[in-house]
C-alpha positions in Angstrom: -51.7 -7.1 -15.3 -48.3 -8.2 -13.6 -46.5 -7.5 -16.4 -47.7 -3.8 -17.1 -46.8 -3.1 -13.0 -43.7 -4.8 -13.7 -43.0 -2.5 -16.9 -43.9 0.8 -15.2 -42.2 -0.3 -12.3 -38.6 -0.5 -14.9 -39.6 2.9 -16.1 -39.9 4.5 -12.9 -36.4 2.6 -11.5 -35.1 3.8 -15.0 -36.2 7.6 -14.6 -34.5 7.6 -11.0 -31.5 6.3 -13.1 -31.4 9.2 -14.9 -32.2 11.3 -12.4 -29.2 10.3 -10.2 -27.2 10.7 -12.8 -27.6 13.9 -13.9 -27.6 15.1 -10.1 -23.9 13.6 -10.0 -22.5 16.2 -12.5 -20.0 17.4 -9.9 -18.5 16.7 -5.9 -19.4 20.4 -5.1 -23.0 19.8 -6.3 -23.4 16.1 -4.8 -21.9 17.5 -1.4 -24.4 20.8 -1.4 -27.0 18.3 -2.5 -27.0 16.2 0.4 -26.2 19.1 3.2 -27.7 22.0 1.9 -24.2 23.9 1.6 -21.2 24.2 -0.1 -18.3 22.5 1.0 -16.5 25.3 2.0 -19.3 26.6 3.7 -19.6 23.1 6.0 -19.3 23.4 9.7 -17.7 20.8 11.8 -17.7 22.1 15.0 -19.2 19.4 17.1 -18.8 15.3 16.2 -21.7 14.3 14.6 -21.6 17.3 12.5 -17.8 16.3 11.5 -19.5 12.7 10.3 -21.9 13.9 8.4 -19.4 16.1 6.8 -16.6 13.3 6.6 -19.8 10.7 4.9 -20.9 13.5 2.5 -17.7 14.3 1.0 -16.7 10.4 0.6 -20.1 10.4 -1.6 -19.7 13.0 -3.6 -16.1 12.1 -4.7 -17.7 8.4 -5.2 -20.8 9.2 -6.9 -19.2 11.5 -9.4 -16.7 8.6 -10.5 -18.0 5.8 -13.4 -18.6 2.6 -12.0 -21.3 1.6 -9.2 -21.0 3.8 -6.6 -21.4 0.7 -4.0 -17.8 -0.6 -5.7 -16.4 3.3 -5.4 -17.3 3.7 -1.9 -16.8 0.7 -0.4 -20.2 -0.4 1.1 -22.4 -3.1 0.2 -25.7 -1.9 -1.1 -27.7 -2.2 2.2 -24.7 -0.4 4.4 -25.1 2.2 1.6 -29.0 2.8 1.8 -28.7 2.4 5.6 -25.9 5.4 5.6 -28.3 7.3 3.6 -31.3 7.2 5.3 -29.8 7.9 8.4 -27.6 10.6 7.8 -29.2 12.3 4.5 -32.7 11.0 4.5 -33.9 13.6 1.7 -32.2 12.0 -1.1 -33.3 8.3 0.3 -35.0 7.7 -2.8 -33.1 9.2 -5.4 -30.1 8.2 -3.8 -31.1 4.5 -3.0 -31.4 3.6 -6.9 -27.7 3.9 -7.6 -27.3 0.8 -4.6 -29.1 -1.9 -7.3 -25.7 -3.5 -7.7 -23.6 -4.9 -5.5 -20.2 -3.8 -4.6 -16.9 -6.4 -5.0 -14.8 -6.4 -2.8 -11.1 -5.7 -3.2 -8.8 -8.1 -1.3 -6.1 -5.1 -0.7 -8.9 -2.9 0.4 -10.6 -5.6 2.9 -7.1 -5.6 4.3 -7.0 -1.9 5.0 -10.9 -2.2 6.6 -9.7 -5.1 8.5 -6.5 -3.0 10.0 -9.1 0.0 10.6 -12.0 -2.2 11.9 -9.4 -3.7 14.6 -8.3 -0.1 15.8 -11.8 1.5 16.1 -12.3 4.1 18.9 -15.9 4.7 18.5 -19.2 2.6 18.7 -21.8 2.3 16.2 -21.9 2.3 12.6 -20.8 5.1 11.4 -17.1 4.0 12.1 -17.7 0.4 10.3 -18.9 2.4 7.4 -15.8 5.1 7.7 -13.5 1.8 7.9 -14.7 0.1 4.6 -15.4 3.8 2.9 -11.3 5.0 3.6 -9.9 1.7 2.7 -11.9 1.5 -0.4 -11.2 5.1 -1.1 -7.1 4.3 -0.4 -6.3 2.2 -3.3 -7.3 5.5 -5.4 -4.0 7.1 -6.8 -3.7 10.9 -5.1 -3.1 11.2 -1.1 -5.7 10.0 0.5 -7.8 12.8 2.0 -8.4 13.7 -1.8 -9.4 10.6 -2.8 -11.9 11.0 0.5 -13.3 14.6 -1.0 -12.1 16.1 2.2 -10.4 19.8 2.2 -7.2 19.3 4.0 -5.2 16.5 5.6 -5.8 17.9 8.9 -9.6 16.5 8.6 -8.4 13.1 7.5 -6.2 13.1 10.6 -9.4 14.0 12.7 -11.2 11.1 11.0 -8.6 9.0 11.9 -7.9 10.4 15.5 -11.8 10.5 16.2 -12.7 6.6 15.2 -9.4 4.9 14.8 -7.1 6.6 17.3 -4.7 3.1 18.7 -3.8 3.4 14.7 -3.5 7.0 14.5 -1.5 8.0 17.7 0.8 5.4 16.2 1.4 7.6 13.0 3.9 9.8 15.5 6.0 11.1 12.6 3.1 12.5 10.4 3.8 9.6 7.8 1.7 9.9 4.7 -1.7 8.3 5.6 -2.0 5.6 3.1 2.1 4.5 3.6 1.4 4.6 7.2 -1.1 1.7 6.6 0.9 -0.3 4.1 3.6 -0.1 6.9 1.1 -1.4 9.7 0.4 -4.3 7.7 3.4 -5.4 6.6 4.3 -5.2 10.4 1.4 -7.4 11.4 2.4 -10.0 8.9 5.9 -10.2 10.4 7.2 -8.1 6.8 10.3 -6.1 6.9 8.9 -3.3 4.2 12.0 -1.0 3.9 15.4 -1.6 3.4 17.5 1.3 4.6 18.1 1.0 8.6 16.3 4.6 9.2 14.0 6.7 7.5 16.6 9.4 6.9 19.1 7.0 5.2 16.0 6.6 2.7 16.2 8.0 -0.9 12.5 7.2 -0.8 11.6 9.8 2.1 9.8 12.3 0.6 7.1 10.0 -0.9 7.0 8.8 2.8 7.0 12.1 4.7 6.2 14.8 1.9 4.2 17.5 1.9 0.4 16.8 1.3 -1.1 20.6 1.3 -3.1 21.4 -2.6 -6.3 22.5 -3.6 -8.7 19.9 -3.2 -10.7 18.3 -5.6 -14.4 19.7 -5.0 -12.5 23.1 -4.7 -11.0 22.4 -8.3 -13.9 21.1 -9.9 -15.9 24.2 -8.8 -13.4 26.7 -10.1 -13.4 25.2 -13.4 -17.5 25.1 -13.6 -17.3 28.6 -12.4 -14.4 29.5 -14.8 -16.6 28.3 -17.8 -20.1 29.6 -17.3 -17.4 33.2 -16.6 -16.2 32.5 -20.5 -19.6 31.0 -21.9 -21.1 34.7 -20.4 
């Protein structure tokens, strides 16, 4: 008897497998999936709503990505149910299968969640999350507000401002996110990170201090779903 429970209970983990998976065909879909609109249609007027926004667009870049989607996101698999049923608690079940395996933590990543963790600005755990989510999320290779499925750099600045802000007001000439950090720790471990004696002097300066503007990647991905299903008509 045990073992025909524990049989159907493999199937029925299996089908939610499946399920999950093919619900993760794009970021656009993922993000609609757990709000209920597109991302372009999102509003982020108040905080909370701007959390739930900032959560649902890490997820859907993660989820769509191979791998475990505790390892892409950054959170062990209990933060990651916890985040769910909180914040998107109609997906709780489908959602909760993909947390069966537990994420491994990067070392250059928990040094980036340690640097956010000691600057937090808010209470609670949606910042802890958002602190192990964006440094997980930073060792991708575009800027960094892509890799977090946001629209713009200006809502990776908010994140930042909102629940990290000692970091973030430190970032007073609009450094590139992810080189501002590098250069935060190499500071706190006593490292000297550049060799030119200013920023201007620096044949490196635009990879520093470039632009950062672009389409963003649910915005892509949907154009080119939308661009096929125009030809396949």
């Amino acid at each position: 008897m045990g073992g025909a429970v524990e049989v159907a209970r493999d199937r029925s983990t299996l089908t939610l497998r499946v399920a999950a998976a093919g619900f993760a065909s794009s970021p656009a879909i993922v993000y609609r999936a757990l709000t209920g609109v597109m991302p372009v249609e999102a509003r982020i007027d108040d905080d909370r709503a701007f959390d739930r926004h900032v959560l649902a667009s890490i997820l859907a870049a993660a989820i769509t990505e191979p791998g475990p989607i505790t390892e892409r996101c950054g959170l062990a698999a209990d933060e990651f149910t916890a985040l769910i049923s909180v914040y998107f608690p109609l997906v709780t079940v489908l959602l909760s299968v993909l947390a069966l395996d537990e994420a491994e933590i990067d070392d250059e990543a928990a040094m980036l969640r340690d640097l956010l963790l000691k600057h937090r600005s808010t209470s609670g755990d949606v910042g802890r999350w958002l602190a192990a989510m964006v440094a997980r999320r930073a060792i991708e290779p575009e800027h960094l507000w892509e890799d977090l499925g946001l629209r713009n750099r200006a809502e990776l600045s908010r994140l930042l401002t909102r629940h990290f802000a000692p970091l973030a007001e430190g970032n007073t000439r609009n450094m590139r996110w992810k080189r501002y950090f590098y250069r935060k720790l190499c500071e706190d471990d006593g490292l000297v990170m550049c060799s030119t004696p200013s920023c201007a002097q620096c044949n490196d300066f635009a990879e520093c201090f470039g632009d950062e503007s672009g389409e963003s990647r649910m915005a892509a991905r949907r154009r080119e779903v939308e661009l096929g299903a125009a030809i396949a008509s």
